[in-house]
C-alpha positions, 0 to 999 in steps of 0.5 A, spaced: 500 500 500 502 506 498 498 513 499 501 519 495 498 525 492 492 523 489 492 517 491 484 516 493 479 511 497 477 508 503 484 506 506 486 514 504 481 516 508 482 512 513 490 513 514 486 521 513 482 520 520 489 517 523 492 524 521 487 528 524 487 523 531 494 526 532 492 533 529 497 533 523 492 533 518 486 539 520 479 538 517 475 532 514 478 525 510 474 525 504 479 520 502 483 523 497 491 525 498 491 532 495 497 537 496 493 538 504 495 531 505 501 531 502 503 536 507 500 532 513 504 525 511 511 531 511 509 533 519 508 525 521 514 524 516 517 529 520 515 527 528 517 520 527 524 520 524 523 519 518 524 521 511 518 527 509 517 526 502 510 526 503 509 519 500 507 514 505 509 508 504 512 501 507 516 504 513 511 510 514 505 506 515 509 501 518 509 506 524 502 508 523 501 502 525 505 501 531 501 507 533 495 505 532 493 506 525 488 500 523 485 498 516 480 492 515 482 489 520 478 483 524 476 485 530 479 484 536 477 479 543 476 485 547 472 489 542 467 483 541 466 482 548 464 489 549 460 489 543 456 483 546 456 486 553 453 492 550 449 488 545 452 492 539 455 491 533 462 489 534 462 494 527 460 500 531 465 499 536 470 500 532 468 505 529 467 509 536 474 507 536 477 509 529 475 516 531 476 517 537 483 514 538 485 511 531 487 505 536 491 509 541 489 505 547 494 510 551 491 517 549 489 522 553 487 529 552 486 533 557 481 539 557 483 545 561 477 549 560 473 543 563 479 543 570 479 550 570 471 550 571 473 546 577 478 550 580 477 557 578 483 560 583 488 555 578 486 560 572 493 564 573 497 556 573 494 553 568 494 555 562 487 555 557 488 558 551 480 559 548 478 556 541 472 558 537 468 552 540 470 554 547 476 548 548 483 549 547 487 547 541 493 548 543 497 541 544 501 544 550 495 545 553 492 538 553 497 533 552 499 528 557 504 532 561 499 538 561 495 532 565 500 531 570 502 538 572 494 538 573 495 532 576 500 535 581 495 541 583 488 537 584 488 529 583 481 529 582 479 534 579 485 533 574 482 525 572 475 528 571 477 533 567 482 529 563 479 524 556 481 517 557 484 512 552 482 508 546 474 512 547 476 517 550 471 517 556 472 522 561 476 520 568 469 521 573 468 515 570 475 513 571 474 515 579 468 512 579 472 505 578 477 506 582 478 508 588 483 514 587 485 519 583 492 515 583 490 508 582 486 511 577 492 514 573 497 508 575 491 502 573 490 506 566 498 507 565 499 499 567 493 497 562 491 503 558 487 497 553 484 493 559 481 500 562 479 502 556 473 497 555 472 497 562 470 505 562 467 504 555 462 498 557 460 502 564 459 509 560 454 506 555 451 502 560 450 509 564 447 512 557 441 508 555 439 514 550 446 514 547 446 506 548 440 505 543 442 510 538 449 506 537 444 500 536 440 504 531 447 506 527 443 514 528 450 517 528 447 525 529 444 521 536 450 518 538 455 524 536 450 529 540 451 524 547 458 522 545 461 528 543 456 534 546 450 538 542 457 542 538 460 538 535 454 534 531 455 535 524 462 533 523 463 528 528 457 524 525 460 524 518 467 522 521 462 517 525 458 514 519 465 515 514 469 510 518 463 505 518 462 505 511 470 503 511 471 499 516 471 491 513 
């Protein structure tokens, strides 16, 4: 496989959803490598160490894979245990987790805006940059030692403010398996996969409309319960394309 300027189909636009996981490529797939494309495959090029020619070939969607990047592949044991929990398709599951992770178990984005609505008086030691839709798009501000440092401030309020793993569940459902703010970060660091399903399993369980409209495939529903009443056009098309691209 190999994904260049005007490259087209569903294994581009697929590698196009990796792009925008990890914020190199910005807007939607429409499965076609133009010179937007190209540009973006330079960046990954670039941040992995490898040679940015803007044509990803073996080595670059080798490494896409190391990091999480999937195309038609089966499900796995875990996706189909909690499709069955759940009583969806194993097929909507992946999807869930193709847009919302690319398969980085260990994702976490942290939401400074949500931290700062808890702790107001920290507003001059975390820094929140406000973007057009309200929540920060600066990565500084929401990777993972943005995290920690909020963690050193406030724990709890840091694990619940905080976007966790392969679904991206906010961390009140974290404490809320766990005990404390440090056994929920230590468990999630341990078995970032194992964690992922659990919190995913239990925020469905805990959203009997968002449940019933993943089982219908309504993706403008589930876009408005899972990703918020912002967010629903784009984030139902990006929900409906990797349905329709996953084999």
């Amino acid at each position: 496989m190999l994904i260049k300027r005007g490259s087209s189909g569903a294994h581009v636009k697929s590698f196009q959803e990796f792009l925008i996981v990890n914020e190199f490529l910005h807007g939607l797939a429409d499965g076609v490598a133009g010179s937007i494309t190209h540009e973006a495959i330079k960046l990954y090029q670039g941040a992995s160490g490898l040679v940015a020619d803007g044509v990803a070939g073996a080595k670059t969607l080798r490494k896409a894979k190391e990091e999480g990047w999937s195309y038609g592949e089966e499900p796995s044991k875990a996706q189909e245990d909690a499709a069955e929990a759940l009583g969806i398709p194993v097929k909507v599951v992946q999807t869930i987790e193709k847009v919302e992770s690319a398969g980085r178990a260990n994702a976490i984005r942290f939401e400074p805006h949500v931290f700062l609505r808890k702790r107001p008086d920290l507003s001059e030691s975390v820094p929140f940059t406000k973007g057009s839709k309200g929540f920060s798009v600066t990565k500084a501000e929401t990777n993972r030692s943005a995290f920690e440092y909020a963690f050193s401030l406030d724990p709890d309020a840091a694990v619940e403010s905080t976007s966790w793993g392969l679904y991206q569940v906010m961390g009140s459902h974290l404490l809320d398996i766990y005990s404390s703010a440090n056994s929920a970060a230590d468990n999630f660091y341990a078995d970032p996969e194992g964690v992922s399903y659990k919190l995913f399993v239990k925020w469905f369980k805990a959203s009997p409309r968002a449940l019933a409209a993943a089982k219908a495939k309504d993706w403008k529903k589930l876009a408005r319960y899972y990703n918020g009443p912002g967010n629903v056009e784009k984030y139902s098309s990006l929900l409906g394309n990797a349905y329709e691209d996953i084999a």
